[in-house]
N, C-alpha and C positions, 0 to 999 in steps of 0.2 A: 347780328340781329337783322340788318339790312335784307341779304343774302337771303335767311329764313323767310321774309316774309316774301320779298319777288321770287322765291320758289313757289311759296304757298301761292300766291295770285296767282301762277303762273299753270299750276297744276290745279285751279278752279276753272282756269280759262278753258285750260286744252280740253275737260273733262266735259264741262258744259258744252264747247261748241261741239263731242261727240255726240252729247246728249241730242243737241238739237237738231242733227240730219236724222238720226233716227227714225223710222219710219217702218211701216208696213211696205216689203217689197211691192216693187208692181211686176203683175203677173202670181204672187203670192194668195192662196186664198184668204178672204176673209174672215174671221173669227163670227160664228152665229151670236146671236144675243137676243133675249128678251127682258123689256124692261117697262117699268110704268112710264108712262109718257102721256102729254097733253099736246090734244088739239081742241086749239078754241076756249079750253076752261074746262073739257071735259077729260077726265082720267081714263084709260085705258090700257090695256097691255100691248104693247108694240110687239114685233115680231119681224127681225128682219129677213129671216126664213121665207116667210109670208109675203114682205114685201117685195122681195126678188122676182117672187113667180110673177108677179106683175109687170117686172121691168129694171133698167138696172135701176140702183139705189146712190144719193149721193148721202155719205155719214158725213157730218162735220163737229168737230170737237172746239168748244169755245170754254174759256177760264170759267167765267161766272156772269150768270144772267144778271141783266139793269145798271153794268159796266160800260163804259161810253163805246169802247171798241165791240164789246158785242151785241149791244143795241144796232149800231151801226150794220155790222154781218146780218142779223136777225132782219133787219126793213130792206136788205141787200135781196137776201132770198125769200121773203116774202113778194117783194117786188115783179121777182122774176121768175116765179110759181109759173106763168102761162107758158114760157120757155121750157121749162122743165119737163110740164105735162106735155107740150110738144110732141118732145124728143121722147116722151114714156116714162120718165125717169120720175123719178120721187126724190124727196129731201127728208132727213131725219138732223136734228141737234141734237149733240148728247154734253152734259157739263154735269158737274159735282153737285150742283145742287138738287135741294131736295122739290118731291111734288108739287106741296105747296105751293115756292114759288116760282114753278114753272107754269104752273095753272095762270098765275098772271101774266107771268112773260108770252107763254102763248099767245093768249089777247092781245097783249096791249103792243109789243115788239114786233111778234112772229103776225101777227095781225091775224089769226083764225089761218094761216095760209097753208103752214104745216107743222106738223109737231114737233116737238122738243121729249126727248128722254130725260128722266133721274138715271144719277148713278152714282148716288151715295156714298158708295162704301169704295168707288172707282174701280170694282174692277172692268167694265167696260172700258173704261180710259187705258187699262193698264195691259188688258187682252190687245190692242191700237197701236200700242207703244206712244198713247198721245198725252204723259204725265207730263206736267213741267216740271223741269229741273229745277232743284233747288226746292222751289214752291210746290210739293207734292200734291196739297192735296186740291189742287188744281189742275185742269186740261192744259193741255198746250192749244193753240188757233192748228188745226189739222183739217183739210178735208180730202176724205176721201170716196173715188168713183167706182163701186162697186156693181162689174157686170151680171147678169139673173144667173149666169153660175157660177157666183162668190167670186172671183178671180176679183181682184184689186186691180185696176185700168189704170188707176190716174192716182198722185198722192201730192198735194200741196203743202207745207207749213210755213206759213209766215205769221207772227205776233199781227202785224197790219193786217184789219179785215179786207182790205180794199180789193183786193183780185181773185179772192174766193170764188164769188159766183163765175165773175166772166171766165175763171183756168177751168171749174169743174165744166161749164156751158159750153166749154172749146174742146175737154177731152169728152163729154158725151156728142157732141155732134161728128168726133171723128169717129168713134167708137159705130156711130149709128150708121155713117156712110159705108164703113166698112161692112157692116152684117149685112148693107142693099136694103137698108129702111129707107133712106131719103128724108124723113121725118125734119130733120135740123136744117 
């Protein structure tokens, strides 16, 4: 009986820690998506298609909005919205929750700075590869720095929100010195 179960542990372990390097290659395209999303309280259809032409895009995937660690993330990159628009870059959050309450988290977290996606039903999370293990129907903490043509630059995951913004802010300003923007 012993035996059995430190197999079994043992084959959650190995299975979870493949689970969680997982990632969208970098240098891999990005998966497009459109999704309802809030900025500020108000509902809208995102388009990350859209957002690209603009400039690169950062995605970042967090469990569940009004959770201490992603309150945390959410006043991280609200914070540093002026860095972003710098470098030309945009920020999008995408989590399992529904509109509703992203409409608040928007406001009250994201601080009106930038929007947050619904994805309900996950399959944006699940296009990412940023499910949590185990806890399905939850994100995994993932962000990633998508160049204006879709290519994946930069991919972070760590459960701690703490170096989200400064890893994505450090591969968009290499990203930018490389094209000869100088921006960052």
């Amino acid at each position: 009986m012993k035996y059995g179960i430190s197999l079994f542990v043992a084959v959650i372990l190995v299975s979870l820690a493949g689970t969680a390097v997982a990632a969208l290659p970098v240098g891999g395209k990005a998966p497009m998506f459109t999704a309802q999303a809030s900025l500020g309280g108000t509902v809208y259809t995102y388009s990350l298609a859209k957002a690209l032409q603009k400039g690169p895009v950062v995605v970042y995937f967090y469990p569940e909005a009004f959770t201490k660690g992603c309150t945390i993330e959410a006043h991280d990159f609200a914070e540093a919205m002026p860095k972003y628009k710098a470098l030309g870059a945009t920020v999008i959050g995408v989590s399992r929750d529904d509109i509703e309450v992203l409409k608040k988290f928007s406001v009250s977290e994201c601080r009106s700075k930038f929007p947050v996606a619904a994805d309900p039903d996950g399959s944006i999370t699940r296009s990412y590869d940023a499910v949590m293990p185990i806890l399905h129907k939850y994100a995994r903490r993932v962000s990633y720095v998508i160049a204006p043509d879709g290519t994946v630059i930069y991919e972070y995951t760590d459960l701690n929100p703490e170096h989200h913004v400064a890893n994505t802010l450090k591969a968009l300003r290499a990203w930018d010195q490389a094209h000869g923007r100088g921006n960052g």
